[in-house]
KELUMBA-759445 format. One record per residue (C-alpha): residue number from 1; z, y, x. Coordinates in steps of 0.25 Angstrom, whole numbers, plus 5000, padded with zeros to 4 digits. Layout:
<sites>
SITE   kedo      Z      Y      X
SITE    NUM      Z      Y      X
...
</sites>
This chain:
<sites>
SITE   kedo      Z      Y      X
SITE      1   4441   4924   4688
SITE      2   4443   4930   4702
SITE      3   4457   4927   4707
SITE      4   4465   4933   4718
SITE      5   4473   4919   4720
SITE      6   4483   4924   4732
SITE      7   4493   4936   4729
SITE      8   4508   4941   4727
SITE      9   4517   4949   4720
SITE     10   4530   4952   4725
SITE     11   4541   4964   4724
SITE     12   4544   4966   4738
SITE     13   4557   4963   4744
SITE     14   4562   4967   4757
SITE     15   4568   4951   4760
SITE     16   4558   4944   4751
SITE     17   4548   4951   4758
SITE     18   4553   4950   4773
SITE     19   4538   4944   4775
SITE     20   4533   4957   4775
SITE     21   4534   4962   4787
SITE     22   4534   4978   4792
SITE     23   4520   4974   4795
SITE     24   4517   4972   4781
SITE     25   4526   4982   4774
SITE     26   4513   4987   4765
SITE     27   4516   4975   4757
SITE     28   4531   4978   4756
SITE     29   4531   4982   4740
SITE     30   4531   4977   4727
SITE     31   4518   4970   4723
SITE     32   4515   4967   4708
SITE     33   4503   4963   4700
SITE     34   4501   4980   4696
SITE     35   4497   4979   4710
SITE     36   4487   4969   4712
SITE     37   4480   4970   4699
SITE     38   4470   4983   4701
SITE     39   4468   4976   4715
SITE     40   4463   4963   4708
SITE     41   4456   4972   4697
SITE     42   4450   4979   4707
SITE     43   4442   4967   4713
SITE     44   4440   4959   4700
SITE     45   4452   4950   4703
SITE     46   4456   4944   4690
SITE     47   4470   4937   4694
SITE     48   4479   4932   4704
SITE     49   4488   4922   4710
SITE     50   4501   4929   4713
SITE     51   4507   4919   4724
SITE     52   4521   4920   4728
SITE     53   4526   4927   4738
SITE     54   4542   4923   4739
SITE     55   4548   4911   4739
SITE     56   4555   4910   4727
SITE     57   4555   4906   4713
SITE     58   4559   4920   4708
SITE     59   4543   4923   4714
SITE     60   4536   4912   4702
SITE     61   4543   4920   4690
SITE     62   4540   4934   4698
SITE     63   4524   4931   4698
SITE     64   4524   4922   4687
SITE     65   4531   4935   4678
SITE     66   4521   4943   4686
SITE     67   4509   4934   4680
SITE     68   4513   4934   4667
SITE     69   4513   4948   4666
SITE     70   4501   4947   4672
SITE     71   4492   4938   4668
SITE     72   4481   4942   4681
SITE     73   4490   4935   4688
SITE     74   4484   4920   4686
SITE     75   4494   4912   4694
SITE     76   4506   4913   4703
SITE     77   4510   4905   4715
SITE     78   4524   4903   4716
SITE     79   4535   4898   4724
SITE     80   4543   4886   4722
SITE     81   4553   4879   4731
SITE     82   4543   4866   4735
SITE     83   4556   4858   4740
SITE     84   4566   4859   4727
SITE     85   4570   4849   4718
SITE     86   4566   4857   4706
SITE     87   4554   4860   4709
SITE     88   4546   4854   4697
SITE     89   4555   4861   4688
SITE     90   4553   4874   4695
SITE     91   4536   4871   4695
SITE     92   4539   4868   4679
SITE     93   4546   4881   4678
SITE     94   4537   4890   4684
SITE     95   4524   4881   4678
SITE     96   4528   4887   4665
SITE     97   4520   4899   4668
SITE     98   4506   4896   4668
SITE     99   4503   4907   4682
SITE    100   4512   4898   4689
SITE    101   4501   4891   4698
SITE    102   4506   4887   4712
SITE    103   4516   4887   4722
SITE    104   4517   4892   4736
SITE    105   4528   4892   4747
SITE    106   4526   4901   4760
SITE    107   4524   4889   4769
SITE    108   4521   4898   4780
SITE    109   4535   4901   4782
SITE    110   4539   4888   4784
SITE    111   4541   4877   4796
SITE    112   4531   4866   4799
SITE    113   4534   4853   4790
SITE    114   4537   4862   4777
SITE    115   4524   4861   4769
SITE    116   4524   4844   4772
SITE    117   4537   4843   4769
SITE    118   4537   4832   4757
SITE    119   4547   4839   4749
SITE    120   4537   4853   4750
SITE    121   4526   4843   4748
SITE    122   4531   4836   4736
SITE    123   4535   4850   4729
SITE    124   4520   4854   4733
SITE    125   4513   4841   4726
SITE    126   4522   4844   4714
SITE    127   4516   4857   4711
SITE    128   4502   4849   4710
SITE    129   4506   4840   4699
SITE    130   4512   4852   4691
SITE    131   4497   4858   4693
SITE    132   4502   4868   4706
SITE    133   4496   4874   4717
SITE    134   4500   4877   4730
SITE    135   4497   4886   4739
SITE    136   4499   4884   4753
SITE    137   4503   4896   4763
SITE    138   4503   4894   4776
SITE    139   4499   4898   4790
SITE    140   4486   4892   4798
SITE    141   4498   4886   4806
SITE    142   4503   4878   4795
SITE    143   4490   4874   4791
SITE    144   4491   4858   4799
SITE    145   4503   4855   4791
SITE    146   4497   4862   4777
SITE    147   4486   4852   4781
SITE    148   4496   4839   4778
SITE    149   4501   4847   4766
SITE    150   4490   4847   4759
SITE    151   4488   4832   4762
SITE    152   4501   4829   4758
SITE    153   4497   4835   4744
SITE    154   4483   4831   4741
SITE    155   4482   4836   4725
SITE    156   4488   4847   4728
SITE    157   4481   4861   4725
SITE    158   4484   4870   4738
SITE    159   4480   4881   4743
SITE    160   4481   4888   4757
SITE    161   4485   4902   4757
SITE    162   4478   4913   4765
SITE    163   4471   4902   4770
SITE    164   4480   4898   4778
SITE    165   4483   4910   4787
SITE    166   4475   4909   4798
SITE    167   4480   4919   4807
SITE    168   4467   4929   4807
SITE    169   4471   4937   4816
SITE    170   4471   4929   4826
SITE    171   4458   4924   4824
SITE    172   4464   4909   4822
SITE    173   4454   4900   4816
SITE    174   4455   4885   4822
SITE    175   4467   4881   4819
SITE    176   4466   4888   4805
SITE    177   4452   4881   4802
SITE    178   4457   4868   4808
SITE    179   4467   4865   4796
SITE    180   4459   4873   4786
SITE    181   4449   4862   4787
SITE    182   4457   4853   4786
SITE    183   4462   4859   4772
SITE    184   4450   4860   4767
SITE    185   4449   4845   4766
SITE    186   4458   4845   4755
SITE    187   4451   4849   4744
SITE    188   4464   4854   4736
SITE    189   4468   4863   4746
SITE    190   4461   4878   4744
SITE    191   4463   4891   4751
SITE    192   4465   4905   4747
SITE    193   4457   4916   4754
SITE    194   4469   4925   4756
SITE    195   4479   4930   4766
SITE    196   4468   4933   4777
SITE    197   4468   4948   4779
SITE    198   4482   4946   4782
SITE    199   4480   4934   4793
SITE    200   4470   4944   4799
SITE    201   4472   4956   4808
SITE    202   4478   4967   4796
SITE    203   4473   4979   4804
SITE    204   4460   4973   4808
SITE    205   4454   4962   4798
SITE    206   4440   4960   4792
SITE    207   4433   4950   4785
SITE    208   4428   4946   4796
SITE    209   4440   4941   4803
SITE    210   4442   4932   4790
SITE    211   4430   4928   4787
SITE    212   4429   4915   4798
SITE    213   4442   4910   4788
SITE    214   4437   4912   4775
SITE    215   4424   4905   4780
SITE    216   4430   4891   4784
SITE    217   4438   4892   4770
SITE    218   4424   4893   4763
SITE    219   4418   4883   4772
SITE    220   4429   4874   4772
SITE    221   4435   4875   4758
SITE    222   4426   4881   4750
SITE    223   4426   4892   4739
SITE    224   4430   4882   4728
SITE    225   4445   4880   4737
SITE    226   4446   4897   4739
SITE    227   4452   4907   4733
SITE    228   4454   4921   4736
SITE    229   4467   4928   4737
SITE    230   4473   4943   4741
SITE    231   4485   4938   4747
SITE    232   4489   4953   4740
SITE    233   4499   4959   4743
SITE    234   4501   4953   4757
SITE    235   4485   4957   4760
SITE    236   4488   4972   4760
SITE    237   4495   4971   4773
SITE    238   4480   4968   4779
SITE    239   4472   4972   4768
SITE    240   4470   4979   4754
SITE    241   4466   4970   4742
SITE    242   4451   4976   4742
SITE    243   4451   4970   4758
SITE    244   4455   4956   4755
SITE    245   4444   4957   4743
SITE    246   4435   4963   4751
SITE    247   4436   4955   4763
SITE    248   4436   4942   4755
SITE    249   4424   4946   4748
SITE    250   4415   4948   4761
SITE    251   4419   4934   4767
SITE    252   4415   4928   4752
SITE    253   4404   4936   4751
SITE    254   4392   4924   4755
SITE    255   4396   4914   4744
SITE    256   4391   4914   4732
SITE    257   4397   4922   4719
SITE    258   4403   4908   4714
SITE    259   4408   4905   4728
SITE    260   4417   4916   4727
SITE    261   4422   4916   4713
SITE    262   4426   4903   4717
SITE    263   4436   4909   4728
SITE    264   4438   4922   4720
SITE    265   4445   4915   4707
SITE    266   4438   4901   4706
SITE    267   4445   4893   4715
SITE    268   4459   4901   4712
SITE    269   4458   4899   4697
SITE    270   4456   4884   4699
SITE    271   4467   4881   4711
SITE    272   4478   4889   4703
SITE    273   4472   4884   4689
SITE    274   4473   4899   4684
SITE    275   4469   4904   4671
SITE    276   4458   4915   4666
</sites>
Protein backbone atom coordinates (compact mmCIF):
# COMPACT_ATOMS: atom_id res chain seq x y z
CA UNK A 1 0.00 0.00 0.00
CA UNK A 2 1.72 3.14 -1.18
CA UNK A 3 0.94 6.14 1.39
CA UNK A 4 1.30 9.62 1.04
CA UNK A 5 1.78 9.98 5.21
CA UNK A 6 2.19 14.19 5.24
CA UNK A 7 -0.78 16.34 3.89
CA UNK A 8 -3.64 18.92 4.89
CA UNK A 9 -6.97 19.88 4.26
CA UNK A 10 -8.17 23.05 5.26
CA UNK A 11 -11.07 25.78 4.23
CA UNK A 12 -9.00 28.95 4.08
CA UNK A 13 -9.45 31.76 6.31
CA UNK A 14 -8.08 35.03 6.00
CA UNK A 15 -6.96 35.03 10.20
CA UNK A 16 -6.49 31.28 10.54
CA UNK A 17 -4.49 31.53 7.55
CA UNK A 18 -2.35 34.65 8.46
CA UNK A 19 0.78 31.94 7.81
CA UNK A 20 0.17 32.33 4.26
CA UNK A 21 1.89 35.00 3.40
CA UNK A 22 1.30 37.42 -0.18
CA UNK A 23 4.30 35.15 -1.24
CA UNK A 24 2.23 32.28 -0.96
CA UNK A 25 -1.06 33.35 -1.96
CA UNK A 26 -1.40 30.22 -4.63
CA UNK A 27 -2.42 28.27 -1.57
CA UNK A 28 -4.96 30.83 -0.29
CA UNK A 29 -8.20 28.63 -1.14
CA UNK A 30 -10.17 25.94 0.15
CA UNK A 31 -8.56 22.51 -0.14
CA UNK A 32 -10.63 19.30 0.37
CA UNK A 33 -10.08 15.48 -0.31
CA UNK A 34 -11.94 16.17 -4.22
CA UNK A 35 -8.65 17.82 -4.77
CA UNK A 36 -6.10 15.54 -3.69
CA UNK A 37 -7.62 12.27 -4.77
CA UNK A 38 -7.08 12.29 -8.81
CA UNK A 39 -3.43 13.56 -7.79
CA UNK A 40 -2.85 10.52 -5.72
CA UNK A 41 -4.75 8.31 -8.40
CA UNK A 42 -2.57 9.66 -10.74
CA UNK A 43 0.66 8.37 -9.19
CA UNK A 44 -0.83 4.92 -7.59
CA UNK A 45 -1.17 6.60 -4.13
CA UNK A 46 -3.47 4.57 -2.35
CA UNK A 47 -4.21 6.87 0.91
CA UNK A 48 -3.01 9.53 3.11
CA UNK A 49 -2.43 10.90 6.41
CA UNK A 50 -4.17 14.30 6.61
CA UNK A 51 -2.21 16.16 9.31
CA UNK A 52 -3.43 19.23 10.89
CA UNK A 53 -2.95 22.42 10.18
CA UNK A 54 -4.69 24.69 12.81
CA UNK A 55 -4.44 24.48 16.38
CA UNK A 56 -7.63 23.65 17.62
CA UNK A 57 -9.88 20.75 18.35
CA UNK A 58 -12.65 21.95 15.88
CA UNK A 59 -9.41 20.75 13.26
CA UNK A 60 -9.65 16.53 14.82
CA UNK A 61 -13.63 16.50 13.90
CA UNK A 62 -13.03 18.51 10.54
CA UNK A 63 -10.51 15.78 9.09
CA UNK A 64 -11.79 13.01 11.26
CA UNK A 65 -15.51 13.89 9.24
CA UNK A 66 -13.44 14.46 6.27
CA UNK A 67 -11.98 10.55 6.79
CA UNK A 68 -14.95 9.06 7.16
CA UNK A 69 -16.52 10.14 4.17
CA UNK A 70 -13.57 9.11 2.84
CA UNK A 71 -12.15 6.11 3.66
CA UNK A 72 -8.68 6.84 1.36
CA UNK A 73 -7.85 8.89 4.05
CA UNK A 74 -6.09 6.12 6.52
CA UNK A 75 -5.24 8.39 9.42
CA UNK A 76 -5.40 11.97 10.76
CA UNK A 77 -2.86 13.82 12.88
CA UNK A 78 -4.65 16.10 15.18
CA UNK A 79 -4.42 18.76 17.52
CA UNK A 80 -4.78 18.73 21.10
CA UNK A 81 -3.79 21.15 23.83
CA UNK A 82 -0.64 18.88 25.35
CA UNK A 83 -0.73 21.14 28.72
CA UNK A 84 -4.55 20.69 29.85
CA UNK A 85 -5.93 18.88 32.58
CA UNK A 86 -8.38 16.88 30.45
CA UNK A 87 -6.24 15.84 28.18
CA UNK A 88 -6.98 12.00 28.49
CA UNK A 89 -10.44 12.53 28.28
CA UNK A 90 -10.10 14.66 25.04
CA UNK A 91 -7.41 11.69 23.57
CA UNK A 92 -10.52 9.13 24.65
CA UNK A 93 -12.90 11.18 22.76
CA UNK A 94 -11.34 11.65 19.75
CA UNK A 95 -9.66 7.72 19.97
CA UNK A 96 -13.26 6.74 19.37
CA UNK A 97 -12.66 7.14 15.75
CA UNK A 98 -10.30 4.56 14.56
CA UNK A 99 -8.53 7.38 11.72
CA UNK A 100 -7.62 9.28 14.82
CA UNK A 101 -3.55 8.26 14.84
CA UNK A 102 -1.55 11.12 16.20
CA UNK A 103 -0.97 14.44 17.44
CA UNK A 104 1.09 17.26 16.51
CA UNK A 105 1.48 20.83 17.65
CA UNK A 106 3.38 23.56 15.54
CA UNK A 107 6.56 23.68 17.74
CA UNK A 108 8.18 25.82 15.25
CA UNK A 109 6.21 28.68 16.43
CA UNK A 110 7.19 28.44 19.93
CA UNK A 111 10.04 29.73 22.40
CA UNK A 112 13.17 27.69 23.46
CA UNK A 113 12.17 25.34 26.62
CA UNK A 114 8.51 24.68 25.16
CA UNK A 115 8.95 21.01 23.91
CA UNK A 116 10.94 20.05 27.34
CA UNK A 117 8.71 21.41 29.40
CA UNK A 118 7.58 18.51 31.78
CA UNK A 119 4.01 19.34 31.53
CA UNK A 120 4.29 19.28 27.32
CA UNK A 121 6.51 16.11 28.03
CA UNK A 122 4.00 14.43 30.15
CA UNK A 123 0.95 15.12 27.65
CA UNK A 124 3.49 13.66 24.94
CA UNK A 125 4.26 10.15 26.87
CA UNK A 126 0.40 9.95 27.54
CA UNK A 127 -0.41 9.76 23.92
CA UNK A 128 2.02 6.65 23.83
CA UNK A 129 0.32 4.63 26.32
CA UNK A 130 -3.12 5.22 24.49
CA UNK A 131 -1.19 3.60 21.40
CA UNK A 132 -0.34 7.62 19.68
CA UNK A 133 2.00 9.08 17.64
CA UNK A 134 3.63 12.11 17.54
CA UNK A 135 4.97 14.07 15.28
CA UNK A 136 7.45 16.45 15.75
CA UNK A 137 7.69 19.86 13.71
CA UNK A 138 10.44 21.81 13.97
CA UNK A 139 13.16 23.95 12.41
CA UNK A 140 17.05 22.58 12.11
CA UNK A 141 17.28 25.31 14.75
CA UNK A 142 15.29 23.57 17.43
CA UNK A 143 16.75 20.33 16.53
CA UNK A 144 19.39 20.47 20.03
CA UNK A 145 16.62 20.77 22.31
CA UNK A 146 14.23 18.17 20.14
CA UNK A 147 17.43 15.97 20.80
CA UNK A 148 16.56 16.05 25.00
CA UNK A 149 12.84 15.52 23.86
CA UNK A 150 13.20 12.65 22.42
CA UNK A 151 15.17 11.32 25.53
CA UNK A 152 13.03 12.48 27.73
CA UNK A 153 10.44 10.05 25.96
CA UNK A 154 12.33 6.93 25.05
CA UNK A 155 8.95 4.49 24.03
CA UNK A 156 7.58 7.05 22.29
CA UNK A 157 6.66 6.79 18.43
CA UNK A 158 8.11 10.13 16.93
CA UNK A 159 8.55 11.35 13.89
CA UNK A 160 10.47 14.59 12.56
CA UNK A 161 8.49 16.48 9.99
CA UNK A 162 10.01 17.65 6.76
CA UNK A 163 12.95 16.48 8.11
CA UNK A 164 13.60 18.87 10.25
CA UNK A 165 13.70 21.79 7.87
CA UNK A 166 17.11 22.38 7.00
CA UNK A 167 17.06 25.58 5.52
CA UNK A 168 18.11 24.42 1.73
CA UNK A 169 18.33 27.40 0.40
CA UNK A 170 21.08 28.32 1.97
CA UNK A 171 22.80 25.32 1.63
CA UNK A 172 22.98 24.78 5.46
CA UNK A 173 24.06 21.05 6.09
CA UNK A 174 26.36 20.96 9.47
CA UNK A 175 24.46 22.00 12.02
CA UNK A 176 21.41 20.10 10.47
CA UNK A 177 23.45 16.88 10.03
CA UNK A 178 25.14 17.33 13.36
CA UNK A 179 21.66 16.77 15.43
CA UNK A 180 20.19 14.32 12.82
CA UNK A 181 22.82 11.96 13.69
CA UNK A 182 22.30 12.20 16.79
CA UNK A 183 18.39 11.37 16.21
CA UNK A 184 19.07 8.67 14.52
CA UNK A 185 20.34 6.82 17.50
CA UNK A 186 17.04 6.51 18.77
CA UNK A 187 15.49 3.99 17.04
CA UNK A 188 11.88 5.28 17.86
CA UNK A 189 12.44 8.39 16.23
CA UNK A 190 11.65 8.20 12.10
CA UNK A 191 11.50 10.93 9.54
CA UNK A 192 9.21 11.85 6.85
CA UNK A 193 10.75 12.82 3.38
CA UNK A 194 8.55 15.77 2.99
CA UNK A 195 8.50 19.63 3.11
CA UNK A 196 11.83 19.96 1.22
CA UNK A 197 10.96 21.87 -2.16
CA UNK A 198 9.77 24.28 -0.06
CA UNK A 199 12.98 24.77 2.29
CA UNK A 200 14.74 25.10 -1.13
CA UNK A 201 15.14 27.97 -3.39
CA UNK A 202 11.20 27.87 -4.97
CA UNK A 203 12.11 29.47 -8.36
CA UNK A 204 15.40 27.51 -8.68
CA UNK A 205 15.22 23.74 -7.01
CA UNK A 206 16.23 20.50 -8.27
CA UNK A 207 16.89 17.29 -7.03
CA UNK A 208 20.02 17.83 -6.87
CA UNK A 209 19.90 20.49 -4.23
CA UNK A 210 18.01 17.77 -2.17
CA UNK A 211 19.67 14.97 -2.82
CA UNK A 212 22.87 15.41 -0.13
CA UNK A 213 19.62 15.48 2.60
CA UNK A 214 17.72 12.63 1.72
CA UNK A 215 21.21 10.67 1.51
CA UNK A 216 22.29 11.13 5.07
CA UNK A 217 18.57 10.13 6.03
CA UNK A 218 19.08 6.88 4.00
CA UNK A 219 22.39 6.34 5.44
CA UNK A 220 21.62 7.41 8.74
CA UNK A 221 18.03 6.14 9.36
CA UNK A 222 17.39 3.81 6.87
CA UNK A 223 14.38 3.03 4.70
CA UNK A 224 12.64 1.00 7.34
CA UNK A 225 12.24 4.74 9.70
CA UNK A 226 11.21 6.72 6.30
CA UNK A 227 8.20 7.59 5.01
CA UNK A 228 7.26 9.76 2.14
CA UNK A 229 5.13 12.68 2.34
CA UNK A 230 3.60 15.60 -0.29
CA UNK A 231 3.50 18.23 2.28
CA UNK A 232 0.27 19.05 -0.34
CA UNK A 233 -1.17 21.72 -0.36
CA UNK A 234 1.77 23.89 1.10
CA UNK A 235 4.29 22.22 -1.73
CA UNK A 236 2.43 24.07 -4.56
CA UNK A 237 4.09 27.27 -3.52
CA UNK A 238 7.42 25.55 -4.80
CA UNK A 239 6.25 22.77 -6.80
CA UNK A 240 3.33 20.80 -8.46
CA UNK A 241 2.36 17.33 -6.82
CA UNK A 242 3.90 15.32 -10.09
CA UNK A 243 7.46 17.36 -8.96
CA UNK A 244 7.52 16.29 -5.51
CA UNK A 245 6.85 12.53 -6.97
CA UNK A 246 9.16 13.12 -9.57
CA UNK A 247 11.87 14.50 -7.71
CA UNK A 248 11.64 11.95 -4.82
CA UNK A 249 11.46 9.24 -7.11
CA UNK A 250 15.08 10.11 -8.84
CA UNK A 251 16.80 10.46 -5.21
CA UNK A 252 15.20 6.66 -4.46
CA UNK A 253 15.84 5.48 -7.60
CA UNK A 254 19.24 3.27 -6.59
CA UNK A 255 17.59 1.14 -4.00
CA UNK A 256 15.99 -1.72 -4.43
CA UNK A 257 12.09 -2.09 -5.26
CA UNK A 258 11.47 -3.36 -1.52
CA UNK A 259 13.76 -0.42 -0.34
CA UNK A 260 11.27 1.85 -1.57
CA UNK A 261 7.99 0.34 -0.90
CA UNK A 262 9.28 0.35 2.60
CA UNK A 263 9.43 4.30 2.36
CA UNK A 264 6.36 4.61 0.02
CA UNK A 265 3.74 3.00 2.37
CA UNK A 266 5.88 0.32 4.51
CA UNK A 267 7.11 2.26 6.95
CA UNK A 268 3.95 4.75 7.28
CA UNK A 269 1.44 2.01 7.62
CA UNK A 270 3.39 0.56 10.39
CA UNK A 271 4.47 4.01 12.41
CA UNK A 272 0.63 5.17 12.23
CA UNK A 273 -0.69 1.44 12.71
CA UNK A 274 -3.05 2.14 9.43
CA UNK A 275 -5.43 -0.14 7.98
CA UNK A 276 -5.84 -1.79 4.37
Amino acid sequence: MKIDSHQHFWHYHPVKGAWITDEMRVIRRNFMPADLEPLLKVQGINGCVAVQADQSEHENWFLLNLAKANPWIKGVVGWLDLKSATLEDQVALCSEHDSFRGVRHILQAEPDGFMTDPQFIKGVSLLGAKGLTYDILITENQLEEAVRFVKALPEMPLVIDHIGKPNIAASSFEHWAKYMKQMSAFDHVYVKLSGMITEANWETWTPEDLKPYVDFCLEHFGPERLMYGSDWPVCLVAGTYAQVVSALKKMLSQLSEDEQATIYGNTASKFYKLKE
